[in-house]
N, C-alpha and C positions, 0 to 999 in steps of 0.2 A: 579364578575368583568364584566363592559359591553364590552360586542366583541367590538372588532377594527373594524368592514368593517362597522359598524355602530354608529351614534352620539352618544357621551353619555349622551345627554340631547336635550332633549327643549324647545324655550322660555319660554312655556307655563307650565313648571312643577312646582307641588305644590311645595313650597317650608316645608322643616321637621324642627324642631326645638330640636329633640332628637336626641343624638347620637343612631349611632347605637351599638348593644352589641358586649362587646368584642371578642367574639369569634368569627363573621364575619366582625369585620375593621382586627384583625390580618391576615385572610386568604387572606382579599384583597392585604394586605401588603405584606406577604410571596408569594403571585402569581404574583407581580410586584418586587419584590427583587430579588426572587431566580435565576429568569431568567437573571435578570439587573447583576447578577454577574458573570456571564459566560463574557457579553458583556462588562463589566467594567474592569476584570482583563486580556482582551487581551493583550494590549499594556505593561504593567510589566511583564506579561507571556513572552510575546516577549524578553524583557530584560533581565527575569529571566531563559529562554533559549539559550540565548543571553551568558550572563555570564558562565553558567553552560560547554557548551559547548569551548567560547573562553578563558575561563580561564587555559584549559590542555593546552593550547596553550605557558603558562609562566607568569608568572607576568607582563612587561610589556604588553603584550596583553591583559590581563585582567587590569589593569590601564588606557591603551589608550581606552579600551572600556568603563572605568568608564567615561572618560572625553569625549569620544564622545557620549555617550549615553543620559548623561547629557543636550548636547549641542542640540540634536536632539530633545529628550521631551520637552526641551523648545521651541523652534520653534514651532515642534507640539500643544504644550499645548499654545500657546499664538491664536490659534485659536479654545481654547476649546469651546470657545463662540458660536461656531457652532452648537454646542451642546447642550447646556444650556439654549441657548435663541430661538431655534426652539421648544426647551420641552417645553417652557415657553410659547408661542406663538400659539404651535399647541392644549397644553395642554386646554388653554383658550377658544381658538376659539369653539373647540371643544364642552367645556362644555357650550359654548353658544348655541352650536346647528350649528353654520355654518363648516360645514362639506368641504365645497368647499374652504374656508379662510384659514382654518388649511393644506389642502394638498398645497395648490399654495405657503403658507409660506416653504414648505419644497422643492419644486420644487426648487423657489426661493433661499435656503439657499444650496442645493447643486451647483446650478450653482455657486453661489459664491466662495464655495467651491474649486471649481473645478479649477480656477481662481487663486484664492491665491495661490494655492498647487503648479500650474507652475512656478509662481513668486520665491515663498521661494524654491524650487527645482534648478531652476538657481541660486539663490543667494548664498543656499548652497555651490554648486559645486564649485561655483568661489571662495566664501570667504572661505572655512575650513581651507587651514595654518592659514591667519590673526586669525580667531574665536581659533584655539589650540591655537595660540602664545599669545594672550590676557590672558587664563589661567594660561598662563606659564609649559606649556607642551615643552619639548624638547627632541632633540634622539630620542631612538625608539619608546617612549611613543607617544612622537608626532607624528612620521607615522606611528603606530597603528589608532590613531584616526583619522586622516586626511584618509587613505583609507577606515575607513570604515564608513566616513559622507558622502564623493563621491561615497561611493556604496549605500549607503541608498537614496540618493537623487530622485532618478524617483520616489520613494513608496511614497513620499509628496504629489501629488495630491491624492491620493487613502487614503492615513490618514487622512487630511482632509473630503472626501466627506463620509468616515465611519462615522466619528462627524457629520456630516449635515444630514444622513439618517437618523442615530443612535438616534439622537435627535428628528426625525419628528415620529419616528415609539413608539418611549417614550410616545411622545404626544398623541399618537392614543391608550394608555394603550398597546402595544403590546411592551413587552420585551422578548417574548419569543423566536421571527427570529432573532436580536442580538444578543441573548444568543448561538443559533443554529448555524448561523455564527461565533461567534466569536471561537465555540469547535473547528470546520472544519477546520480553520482558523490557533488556536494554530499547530493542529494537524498537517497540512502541511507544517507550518514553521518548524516544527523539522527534517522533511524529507528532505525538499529542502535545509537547515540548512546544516545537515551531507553529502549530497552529495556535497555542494558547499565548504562546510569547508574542509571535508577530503575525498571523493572521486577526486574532481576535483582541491581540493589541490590550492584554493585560499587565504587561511589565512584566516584573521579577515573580509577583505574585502568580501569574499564568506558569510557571517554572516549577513552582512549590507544587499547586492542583497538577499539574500532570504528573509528577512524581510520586504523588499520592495515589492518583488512578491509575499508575501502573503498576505499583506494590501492592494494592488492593486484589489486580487482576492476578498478580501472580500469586498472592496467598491462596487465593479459590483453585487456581492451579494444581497447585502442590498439595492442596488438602484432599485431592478428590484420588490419588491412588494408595493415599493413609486409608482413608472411607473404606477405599475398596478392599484393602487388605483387612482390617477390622474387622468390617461385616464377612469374608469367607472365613476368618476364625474364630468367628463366632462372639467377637468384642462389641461390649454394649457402645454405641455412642454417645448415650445423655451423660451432662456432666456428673461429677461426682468430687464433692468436698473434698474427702477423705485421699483422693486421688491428686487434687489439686493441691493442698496440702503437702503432701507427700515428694510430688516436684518441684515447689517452693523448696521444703527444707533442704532436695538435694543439691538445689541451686543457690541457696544462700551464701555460700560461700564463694563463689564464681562470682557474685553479686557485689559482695565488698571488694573482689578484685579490680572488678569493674570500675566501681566508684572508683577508684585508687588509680588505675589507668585513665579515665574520663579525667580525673584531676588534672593530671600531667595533663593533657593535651588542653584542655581549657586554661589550665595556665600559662601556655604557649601562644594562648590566641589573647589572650589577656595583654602578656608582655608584648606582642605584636600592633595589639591596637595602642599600644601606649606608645609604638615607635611609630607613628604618625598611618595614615591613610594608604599613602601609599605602599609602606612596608609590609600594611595589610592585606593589601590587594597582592603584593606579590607574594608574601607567606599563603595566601587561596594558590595559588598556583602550583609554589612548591607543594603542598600539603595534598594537593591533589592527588597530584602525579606519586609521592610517596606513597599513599593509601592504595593508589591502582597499584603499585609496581608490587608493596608491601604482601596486601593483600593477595595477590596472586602467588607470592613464598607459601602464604597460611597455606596455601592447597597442599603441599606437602605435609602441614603439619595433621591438615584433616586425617589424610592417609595414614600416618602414625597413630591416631588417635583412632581411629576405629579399627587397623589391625593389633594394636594393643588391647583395647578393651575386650574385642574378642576372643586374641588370646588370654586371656586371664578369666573369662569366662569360663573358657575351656577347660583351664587348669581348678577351677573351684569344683567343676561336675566332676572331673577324675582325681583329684585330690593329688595333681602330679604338677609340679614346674613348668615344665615343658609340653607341648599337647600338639596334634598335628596342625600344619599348617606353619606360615612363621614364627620362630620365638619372640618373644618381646623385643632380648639384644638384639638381635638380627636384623627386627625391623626397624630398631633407635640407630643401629648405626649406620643402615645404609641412607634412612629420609633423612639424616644430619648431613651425609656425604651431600648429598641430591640437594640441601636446600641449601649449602653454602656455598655449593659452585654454581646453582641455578643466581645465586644473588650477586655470585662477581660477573657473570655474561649481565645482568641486569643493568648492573651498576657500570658498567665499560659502556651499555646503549644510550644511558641516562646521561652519562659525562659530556660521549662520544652529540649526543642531541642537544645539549645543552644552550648554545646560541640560538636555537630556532624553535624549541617546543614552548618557550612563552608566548608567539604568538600567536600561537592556538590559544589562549587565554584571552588574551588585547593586544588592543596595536597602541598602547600609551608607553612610549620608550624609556619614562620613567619608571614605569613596572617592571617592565622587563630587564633592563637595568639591573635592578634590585633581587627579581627572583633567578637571573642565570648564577654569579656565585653561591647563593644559596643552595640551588639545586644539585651544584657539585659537592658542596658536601654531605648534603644527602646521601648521592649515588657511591660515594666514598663509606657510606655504610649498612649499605645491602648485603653482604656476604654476612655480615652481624647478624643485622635482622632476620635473614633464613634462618640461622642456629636460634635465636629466641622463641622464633614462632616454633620448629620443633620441637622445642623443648616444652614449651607450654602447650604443644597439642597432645604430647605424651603422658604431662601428667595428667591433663585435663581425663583423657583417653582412661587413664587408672585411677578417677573419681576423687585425685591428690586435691580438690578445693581446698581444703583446710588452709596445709602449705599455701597454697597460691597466692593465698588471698593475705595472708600475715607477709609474702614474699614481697607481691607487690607495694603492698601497704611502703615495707624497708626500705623502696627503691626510689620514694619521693623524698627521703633525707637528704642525697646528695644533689637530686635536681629542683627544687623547687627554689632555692635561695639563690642559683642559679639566675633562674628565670625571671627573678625579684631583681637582679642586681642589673643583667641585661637592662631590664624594663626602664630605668632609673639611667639609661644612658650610659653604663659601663660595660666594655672597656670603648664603645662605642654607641654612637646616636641615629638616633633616623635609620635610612636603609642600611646602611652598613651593618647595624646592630641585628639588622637579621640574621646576618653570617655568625651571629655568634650567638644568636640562640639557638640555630639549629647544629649547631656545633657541639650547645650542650645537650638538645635533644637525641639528635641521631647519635650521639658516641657516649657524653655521661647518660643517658636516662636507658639507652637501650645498652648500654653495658652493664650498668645494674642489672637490669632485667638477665640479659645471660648469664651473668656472674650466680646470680641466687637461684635462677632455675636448671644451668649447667652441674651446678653442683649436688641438687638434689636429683638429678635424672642420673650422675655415676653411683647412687647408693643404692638399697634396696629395700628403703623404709617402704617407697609408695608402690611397691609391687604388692602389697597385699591388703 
């Protein structure tokens, strides 16, 4: 793998027309993955500490944290574009050899960052009753959630500029300070977690502030070997319009995909809270454990995404297909290998666990009850989910937004009337009616998804 504090190509490099063998593209892979999983399961880590913890707290506490948690990821996640398309960006430049374009894009993409994050922080605060009451949260569920979206609100700027470094340091092949950050990271949110929760005897709300003052710590983090690299290449720090600007637009599209993904998943929390309290609290359960297992496939997909981007960096500075180091196929087909057997060992652990990992959430045996079928069929579509996520790291990888975002857009036709009809008590009520929303989420919503972005990853529109 070429060191980060140096380009990984260029103009001038012969371009190769063989792949390389398999057993140095996989190491390149698993030394751009392993780390990208540390830094990729923070944020569900968070959650899944989150729950773990607020769950002794009672049912409604653990409900209103399903519904504010929900509420939070989304906000967060509609600026994953921060992410995504600084990978995109830094990944390219990079492979073109301009060393100084790839740090100023990340310079740039943090201050943006930074910016947003105040915005959606105030807006937060203000808005959380309206944001519960549109779910249809009320009682205690609702001031569960409602305190602990206004404790979590200062950590907004600090989650965003994690995405903005997190992305730029993607680009520069280093996932291994991400990874390093993000352990430190989990590690002290559990501390700050238990003292705020049950030393200083804040509730749910002491859950949200430490989760906040630990995304905060790690953005300063992660910011500080961006700085450094900046300043040896001579990249200005103060912000710059025209720059911020310029990352917006490349991200707009990743943006609507976003929305379009946030939709789904909000309208799963939706139809969950209409099937009563409990089927709430156990959809936090399952949805947890999805996002940790999920999220931990995406590291595969990181890997695809940044040795794609800079292979095609590479091939724009020599004006050639193919350029040394892996080809694109090469590296689509072996992280598709890699993340769909990584998701059936996943999904055998998840089955295999299944009567006993909800009580790591509560000991209410109505919950649990509820979220152990659930959670098999979830783990019944892990091997799916690894092939989506690399298919969507790949285009992402080749700055494909456009597609993405009209793809995803497509993929709420078949599940949203879905999730309407669930809700309404069909072909079942109450808990049981879990089992079949997630039935339509993990296999109809995530097979759209592979269906529309499998088939755009066999052509060769977004290779250019």
């Amino acid at each position: 793998m070429p060191d980060s504090s140096t380009p990984t190509s260029t103009p001038d490099a012969a371009p190769a027309s063989v792949d390389p063998p398999g057993p140095s593209l996989n190491r390149q892979i698993l030394s751009l993955a392993v780390p990208a999983l540390g830094a990729l399961v923070a944020e569900p880590l968070f959650v899944l500490i989150d729950s773990a913890m607020v769950g002794h707290l009672g049912p409604d506490s653990l409900a209103g944290l399903s519904l504010a948690s929900s509420l939070l990821t989304t906000i967060v996640g509609l600026f994953v574009f921060l992410a995504y398309a600084t990978t995109a960006t830094t990944a390219r430049r990079f492979g073109a050899g301009d060393r100084v374009g790839g740090l100023q894009a990340g310079v740039d993409g943090a201050w943006l960052a930074a910016l947003l994050g105040l915005v959606a922080a105030l807006l937060l605060a203000i808005g959380a009753p309206w944001a519960v009451d549109v779910m249809g949260a009320d009682g205690a569920v609702a001031a569960a959630a409602i305190a602990y979206l206004r404790a979590s609100a200062p950590g907004l700027p600090g989650m965003l500029v994690v995405y903005a470094a997190t992305g730029t340091l993607r680009g520069l092949l280093d996932t291994r300070t991400p990874f390093v950050v993000a352990s430190a990271g989990a590690v002290g949110n559990v501390a700050v977690n238990a003292t705020l929760l049950y030393g200083v005897r804040m509730g749910i709300a002491g859950s949200g502030l430490g989760t906040a003052i630990a995304q905060t710590a790690m953005a300063v983090a992660l910011l500080w070997p961006v700085v450094r690299a900046a300043r040896a290449a001579g990249v200005p720090l103060s912000p710059r319009a025209a720059g911020m600007r310029a990352s917006l637009g490349s991200g707009a599209p990743l943006l609507v995909r976003t929305v379009s993904l946030r939709a789904a998943i909000l309208a799963t929390v939706w139809a969950a809270t209409a099937l009563g309290a409990t089927a709430l609290a156990a959809h936090q359960v399952v949805n947890s454990l999805w996002n940790f297992t999920a999220f931990a496939l995406d590291a595969l997909a990181i890997a695809a995404q940044a040795l794609v981007g800079t292979a095609l960096g590479r091939a724009e500075a020599v004006g050639a297909e193919h350029v040394g180091g892996p080809t694109v196929d090469a590296a689509l087909r072996r992280c598709l290998a890699w993340g769909v057997a990584a998701g059936a060992v996943i999904g055998v652990v998840l089955a295999g666990a299944s009567p006993w990992l909800p009580y790591l959430f509560t000991s209410e045996a109505a919950v649990v009850a509820a979220a152990r079928p659930a959670l098999l069929v979830a783990a019944t579509a892990m091997p799916l989910a690894g092939a989506v996520f690399l298919f969507d790291g790949v285009l992402m990888g080749a700055g494909d937004g456009r597609y993405l975002a009209g793809a995803q857009m497509a993929t709420l036709l078949p599940y949203l009337p879905l999730a309407i009809v669930v809700a309404h008590g069909w072909p079942a009520a109450g808990t049981a009616g879990l089992v079949w929303l997630w039935v339509a989420f993990a296999w109809v919503f995530m097979g759209a998804r592979a269906l529309v972005t499998g088939l755009r990853a066999r052509g060769d529109a977004w290779r250019h």
